[in-house]
C-alpha positions as CSV (number, residue, x, y, z in Angstrom):
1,X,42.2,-59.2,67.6
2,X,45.3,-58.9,69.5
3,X,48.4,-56.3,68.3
4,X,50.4,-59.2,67.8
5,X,47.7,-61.5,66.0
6,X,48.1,-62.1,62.2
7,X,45.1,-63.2,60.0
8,X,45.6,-65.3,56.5
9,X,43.1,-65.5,54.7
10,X,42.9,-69.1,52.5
11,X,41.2,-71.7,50.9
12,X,39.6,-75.2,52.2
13,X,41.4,-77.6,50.1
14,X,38.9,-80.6,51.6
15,X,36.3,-80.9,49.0
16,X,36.3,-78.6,45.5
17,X,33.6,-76.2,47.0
18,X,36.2,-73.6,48.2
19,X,35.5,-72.4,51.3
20,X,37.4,-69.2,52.7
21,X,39.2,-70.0,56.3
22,X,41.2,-67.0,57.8
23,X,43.8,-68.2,60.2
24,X,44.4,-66.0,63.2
25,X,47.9,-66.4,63.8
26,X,49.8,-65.7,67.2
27,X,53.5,-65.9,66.8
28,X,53.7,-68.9,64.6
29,X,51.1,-71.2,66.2
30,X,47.4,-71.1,64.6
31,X,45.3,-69.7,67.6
32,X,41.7,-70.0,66.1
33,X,40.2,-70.4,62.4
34,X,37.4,-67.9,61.1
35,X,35.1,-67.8,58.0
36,X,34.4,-64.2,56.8
């Protein structure tokens, strides 16, 4: 993770299973999508 990365953590609203996504954030553009 870089200094000046932020990580939300939220929810997959595609189907109704709810998967957890965390979007790494650098300055306001989405860099790269995780699951935990």
């Amino acid at each position: 993770m870089l200094s000046s990365e932020k990580i939300i953590p939220t929810t997959c609203p595609f189907c109704g299973v709810g998967c957890r996504l965390d979007l790494h954030l650098n300055g306001n553009q989405i860099s790269h999508v995780t699951t935990p």
